[in-house]
Each structure stands twice: as structure tokens, then as C-alpha cells.
N, C-alpha and C positions, 0 to 999 in steps of 0.2 A: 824237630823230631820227624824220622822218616814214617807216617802213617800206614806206609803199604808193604812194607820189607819183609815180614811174615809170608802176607799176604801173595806177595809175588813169589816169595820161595816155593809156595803151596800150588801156586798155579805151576809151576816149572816143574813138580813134583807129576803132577794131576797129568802133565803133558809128555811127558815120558812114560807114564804107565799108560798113556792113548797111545804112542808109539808102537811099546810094547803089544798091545793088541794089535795092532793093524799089521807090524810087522810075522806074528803069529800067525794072525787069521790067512794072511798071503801065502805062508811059508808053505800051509799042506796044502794049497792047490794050485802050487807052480807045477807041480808034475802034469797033472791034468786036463791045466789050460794053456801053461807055455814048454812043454816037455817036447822030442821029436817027436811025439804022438799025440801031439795034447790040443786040442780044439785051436788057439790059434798060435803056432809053434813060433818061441824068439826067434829061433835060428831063420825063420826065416826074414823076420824084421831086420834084422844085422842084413842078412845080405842083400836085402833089398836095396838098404842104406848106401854100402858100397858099391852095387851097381850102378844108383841114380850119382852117383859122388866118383865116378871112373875116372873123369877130366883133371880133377885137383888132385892136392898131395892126399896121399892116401896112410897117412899114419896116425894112429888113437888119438891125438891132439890135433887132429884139422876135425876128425870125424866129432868129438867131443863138444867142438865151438859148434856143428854144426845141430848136433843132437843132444845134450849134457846128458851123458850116464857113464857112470863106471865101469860100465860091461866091454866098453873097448878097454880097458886098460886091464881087465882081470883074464888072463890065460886058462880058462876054462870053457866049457863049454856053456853057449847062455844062457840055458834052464839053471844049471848048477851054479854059474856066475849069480842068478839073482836067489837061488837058496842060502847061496851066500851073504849074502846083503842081508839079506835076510834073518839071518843065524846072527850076525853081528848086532844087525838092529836091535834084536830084541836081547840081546846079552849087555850092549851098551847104556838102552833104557831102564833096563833094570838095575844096573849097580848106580846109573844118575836118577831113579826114583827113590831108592835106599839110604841113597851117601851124596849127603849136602855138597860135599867139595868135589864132587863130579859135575854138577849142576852148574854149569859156568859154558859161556858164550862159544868156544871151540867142541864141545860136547855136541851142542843143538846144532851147530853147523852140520856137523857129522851124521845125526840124524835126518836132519833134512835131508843134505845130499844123499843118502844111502834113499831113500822112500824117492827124490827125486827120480835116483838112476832108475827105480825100479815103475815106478809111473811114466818115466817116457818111454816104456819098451811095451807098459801092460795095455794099449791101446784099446780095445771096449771095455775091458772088465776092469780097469781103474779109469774111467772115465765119469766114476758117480760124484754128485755133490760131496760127499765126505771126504774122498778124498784129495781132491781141490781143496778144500776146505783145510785138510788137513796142512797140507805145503803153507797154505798163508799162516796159518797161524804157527805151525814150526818157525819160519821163519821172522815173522813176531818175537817168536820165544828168544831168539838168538839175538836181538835188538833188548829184551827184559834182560836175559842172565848176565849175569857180571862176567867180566874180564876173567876173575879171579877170585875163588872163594876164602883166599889164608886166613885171612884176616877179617870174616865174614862176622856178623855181627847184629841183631837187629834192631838195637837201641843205635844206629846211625843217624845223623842228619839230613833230613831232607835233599833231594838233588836234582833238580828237573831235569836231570841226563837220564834216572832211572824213572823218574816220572810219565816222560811223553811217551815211551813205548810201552806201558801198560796201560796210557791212556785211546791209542791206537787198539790195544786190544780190544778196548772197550767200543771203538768207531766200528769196529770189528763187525763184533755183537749187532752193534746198532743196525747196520749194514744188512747182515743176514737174519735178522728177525725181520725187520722192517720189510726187505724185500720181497721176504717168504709170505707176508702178509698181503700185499701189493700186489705178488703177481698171481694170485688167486682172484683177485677180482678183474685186473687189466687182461684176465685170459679168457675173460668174456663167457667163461663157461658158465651156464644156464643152470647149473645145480648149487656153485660158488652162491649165483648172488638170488635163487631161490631158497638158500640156507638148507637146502638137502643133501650135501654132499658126503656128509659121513653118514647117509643111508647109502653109501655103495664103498665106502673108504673102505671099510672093515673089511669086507670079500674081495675089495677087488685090488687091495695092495700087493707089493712082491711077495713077502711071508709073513701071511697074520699069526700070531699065538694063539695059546686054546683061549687066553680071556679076549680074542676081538671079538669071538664067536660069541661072549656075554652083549661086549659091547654094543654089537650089531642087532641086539636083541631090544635094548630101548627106545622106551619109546617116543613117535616122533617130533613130540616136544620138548624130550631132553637131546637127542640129534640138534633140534635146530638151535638149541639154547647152547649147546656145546663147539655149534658152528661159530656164535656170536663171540662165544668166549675164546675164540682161537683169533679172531678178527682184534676184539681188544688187548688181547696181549701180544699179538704180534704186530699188528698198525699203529695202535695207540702208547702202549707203556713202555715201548722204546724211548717214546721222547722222555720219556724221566728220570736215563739212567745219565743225563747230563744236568739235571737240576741240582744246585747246589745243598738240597735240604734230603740228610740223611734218611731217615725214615721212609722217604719216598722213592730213594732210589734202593734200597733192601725192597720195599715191596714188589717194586716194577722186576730186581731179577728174582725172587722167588717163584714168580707167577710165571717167568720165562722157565725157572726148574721142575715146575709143578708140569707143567704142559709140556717139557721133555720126558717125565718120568710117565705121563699119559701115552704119550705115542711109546716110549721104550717098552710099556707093557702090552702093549697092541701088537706091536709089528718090531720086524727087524730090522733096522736102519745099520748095520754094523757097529762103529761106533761113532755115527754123528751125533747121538742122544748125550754118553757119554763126554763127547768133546764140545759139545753147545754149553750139559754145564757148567765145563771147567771153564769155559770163555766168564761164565757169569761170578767166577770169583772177583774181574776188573769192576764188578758195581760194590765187594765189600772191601773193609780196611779193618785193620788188625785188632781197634777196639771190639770189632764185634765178631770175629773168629777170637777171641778172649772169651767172650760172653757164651758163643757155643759151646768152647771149650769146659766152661765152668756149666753150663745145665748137664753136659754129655758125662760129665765129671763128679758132680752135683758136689761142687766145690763151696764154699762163704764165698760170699763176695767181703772186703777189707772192708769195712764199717766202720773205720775211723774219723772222726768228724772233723770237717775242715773247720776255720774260723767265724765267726756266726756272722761278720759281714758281707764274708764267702756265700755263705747260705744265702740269705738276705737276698745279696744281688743273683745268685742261681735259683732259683725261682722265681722270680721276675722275667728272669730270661725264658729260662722254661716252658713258662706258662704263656708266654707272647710265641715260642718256638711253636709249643702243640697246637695251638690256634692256629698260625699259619698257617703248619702241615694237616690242621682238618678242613681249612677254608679251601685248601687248594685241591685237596680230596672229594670234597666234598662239591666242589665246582667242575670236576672230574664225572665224578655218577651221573651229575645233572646234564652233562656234556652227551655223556653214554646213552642217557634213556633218552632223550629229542632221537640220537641218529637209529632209535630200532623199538615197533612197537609191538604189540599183543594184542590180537581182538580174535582170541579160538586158533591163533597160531602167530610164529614172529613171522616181523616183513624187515625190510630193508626202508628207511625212511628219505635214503638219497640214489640217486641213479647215477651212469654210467659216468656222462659230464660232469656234474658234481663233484664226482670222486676221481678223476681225470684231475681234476682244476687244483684240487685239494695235494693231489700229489704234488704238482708241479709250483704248486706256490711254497708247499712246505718244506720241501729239500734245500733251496739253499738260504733259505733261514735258519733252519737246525744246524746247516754244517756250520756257520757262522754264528750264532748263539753258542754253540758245541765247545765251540773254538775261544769267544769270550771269553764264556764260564772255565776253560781250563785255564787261560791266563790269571785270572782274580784266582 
């Protein structure tokens, strides 16, 4: 039985309504920033393009291989060529957020391409992590969606054709938490690894909201305990969204959702807050979007009792299962409290080598355990 068929449909869902915002959020300020008056005008990216390109053929398909966007091939003018792109974007994503059998592999193509054409002309002002971010993971989604939804179904068979690229999402994930975590300390900055950095985050990001100005107001024991807690869920609870034991990987992405929904109320990231969680659907599977569904619903669960040697042996297992996942939790905190302690304020308990070493031995173990554990 396919465990994640829901699950994938919901992420493909989640990804076209991030579409639809970024394609939105662009749309009202192409006039402003690439319009023939607009801070930094397409028209004249285009013809820079053709100028440096004089020597070669000079027709929308040499220019295309050399720069990929749509804008040579639409007979418009290029502010209005990309409000176009634009306009479609987000009509496209919205009837594939809506209606399941829109949500198929030539859709996402489409998507993509249309945000590509439109990122490589937007030159500083789409040059932010989200939307990088955004392109990988669209084109992700186009390796998830089916061929073809006719016949679309979620009680299917298991397939590791639809298996490995939602498992890719998930390296994804792994990827940019992990990093995000890493390159805060590898950046050597003297506030990272004195744990004061979010005594200046809050004032001094692009656009704080009116609660950073709360945020900014605690005090500096919760700042640096809040430093700590950004460290362990982005360095450390990555490694657990490739452990095979469920429980622990629902934890490891909650606490990646909980620490999105923290910066989303802080500051405005556009929509990377938005698109980190929908990444964090590749740590659940459809038993347990069931289970949401039934608290959100406050639905019965079926109560009908299996055979009592059924019982017998689940329980047994069970209970050898929870042990597991608290020994290994629990070998977790002990893990946490040696690397950070308290004596009238936190410290950092390893220094710059340590955490250098630590890096470089741990990467290609994970990617190779990672790899393992998705084989079994």
C-alpha cells in the first residue's frame, strides 16, 4: 500500500498555492521595478543580452539556450511579457491547487518555467533564498506529480518511482535546515557563537512586524535560550528526519514548523516560511494526516477490535517500540545538555574546531545512512 499518496497530493496542493503567492506578490511590483521607468527596467536586460550575443544567430531560440526565459518568445513588451507570466502563473496555480487532475507532472513544468522565465530577467530583486529555493523545489514537484491523474486513486500500491522524489524532497529539507544552521556558526560571527544574536535580529532584519518589537523585548536569558533552540532544530533534528522510527521523525518536523511559524511572526520572509513548511509534509505519511484529520474533525476513531492474538503480539511490540523511541530521545537531551551549559547565563561548551570537525565528519555519513535507511 502506497503510505504517502495523500500525502504527496497535499504537498503538490501546498505548492501551487506558494506559486500562487510568489506569482502575486511579483505581479504588482513589475511596474515599479522592471517597468521603462522602474528602478531596474527588463528592457533593458533584453537588450543588453542582444548586444553581448551580436556575433551568433540572433533568433528567440539561440537567445533562449543562452538565457532560458519566455520573454524572447512573447511579442510584448518585457515589463508586460513578465505581468504576463505572471497573470498566468497564478491562474494556473490556483485551478492545480483546487482540482486534483490539474496537479500532474506537465502542470509543474509549467510553473516552474513561467517563475524561471521570470527570475532570470528579475536580476537583484529575485535573487533572495526563497526564491532559489522556490525553483528547486518546483522542480522537485515535477519529478512528485504523476504523468496523469485519470485514474488517480489513493489506496494505490506502493512505487519507488513515486517514492524517491518525495524522498529528495525530504534531502531537501535536510539540506536547507541543516545549512541554515551551520552557516551561522561557520560565519564566524561573534554574536552567533556568544548566543546574542537575536538581541539585534529583531531590529535589525528587512521587515520586523509589530510582535518582533515584543520579541526584542525579552529577556536576555530567553534571547540566548532561544539562540540555543534554533541551533538544535536546525543542526541537530535534521538528522531524524531519516531515522526510521516514526515518532521521531513527526517530532524532528514539528519543531522545524514551530520555528517557521516563530520567524513568520517576527519578520517577513515572503513566502520561505510558508514553503519550509510545506517541504515538512516529506517527514509525514498518510496515517497520520488521517489522525489530524480526525482531532481537526473530532471524528471516532473505528474501535473495532482486532483478534486477541493480534492484541497480544501489538503490545509487545509497542511497548519494546516506545522504549526505543524514549531511549533514543532521551540519549538526545543528554546529547544537548553536555554541548551547552548555564552558570548566570548560557555558553557554548565546544569551540570553532570542534564544530568544524563535527561538520565535516558528519555529512557524508548522513548522506550514506540517509541513502540506507531509504533503501530498507
Amino acid at each position: 500500500m502506497d503510505k504517502t499518496a495523500r500525502t504527496r497530493d497535499l504537498f503538490l496542493a501546498l505548492i501551487a498555492l506558494t506559486f500562487m503567492f510568489a506569482f502575486a506578490s511579483l505581479y504588482v511590483q513589475v511596474p515599479g521595478l522592471y517597468g521603462r521607468n522602474g528602478i531596474k527596467p527588463v528592457h533593458n536586460w533584453m537588450q543588453q543580452m542582444i548586444k553581448e550575443n551580436k556575433q551568433s544567430s540572433q533568433t528567440a531560440e539561440s537567445y533562449f539556450m543562452k538565457e532560458p526565459t519566455l520573454l524572447w518568445f512573447i511579442k510584448l513588451e518585457p515589463h508586460l511579457a513578465m505581468e504576463l507570466l505572471c497573470i498566468l502563473g497564478v491562474l494556473l496555480s490556483f485551478v492545480c491547487m483546487i482540482w486534483k487532475r490539474v496537479r500532474t507532472m506537465p502542470t509543474y513544468f509549467l510553473l516552474w518555467l513561467f517563475y524561471l522565465s521570470v527570475y532570470k530577467v528579475g536580476d537583484t530583486f529575485l535573487w533572495f533564498q526563497w526564491d532559489i529555493l522556490l525553483l528547486e523545489v518546483g522542480f522537485l514537484s515535477i519529478l512528485v506529480a504523476p504523468l496523469s491523474n485519470k485514474n488517480s486513486d489513493a489506496k494505490t500500491e506502493a512505487n519507488i518511482h513515486k517514492e524517491i522524489p518525495f524522498w529528495l524532497v525530504k534531502w531537501l529539507l535536510f539540506r536547507l535546515m541543516f545549512a541554515s544552521g551551520v552557516v551561522k556558526l561557520t560565519s564566524q560571527c561573534p554574536t552567533w557563537w556568544g548566543l546574542t544574536a537575536l538581541n539585534y535580529h529583531y531590529e535589525s532584519q528587512c521587515i520586523p512586524t509589530p510582535l518582533a518589537w515584543w520579541a526584542h523585548q525579552l529577556p536576555d536569558a530567553v534571547q540566548q535560550f532561544s539562540v540555543i533552540g534554533t541551533y538544535i532544530i536546525e543542526i541537530c533534528l535534521p538528522f531524524f528526519f531519516f531515522v526510521p522510527l516514526r515518532p521521531l521523525r513527526l517530532f524532528a518536523g514539528y519543531a522545524q514548523i514551530f520555528l517557521m511559524v516563530a520567524i513568520y511572526l517576527t519578520g517577513n520572509y515572503n513566502f520561505f516560511n510558508i514553503l519550509t513548511v510545506v517541504l515538512c509534509l516529506s517527514l509525514f505519511d498518510d496515517n497520520h494526516l488521517s489522525f489530524l484529520s480526525r482531532c481537526l474533525s473530532f471524528e471516532k476513531k473505528d474501535n473495532r477490535n482486532p483478534p486477541q492474538n493480534e492484541v497480544q503480539g501489538n503490545k509487545i511490540w509497542n511497548i519494546l517500540y516506545v522504549l526505543l523511541n524514549l531511549s533514543i530521545f532521551a540519549t538526545f537531551i543528554y546529547v544537548m545538555s553536555t554541548l551547552f551549559t548555564y552558570n548566570g547565563k548560557f555558553k557554548l561548551t565546544f569551540n570553532k574546531e570542534e564544530f568544524n570537525t563535527f561538520v565535516k565528519w558528519s555529512l557524508p555519513r548522513i548522506i550514506f545512512a540517509a541513502s540506507f535507511l531509504f533503501v530498507l
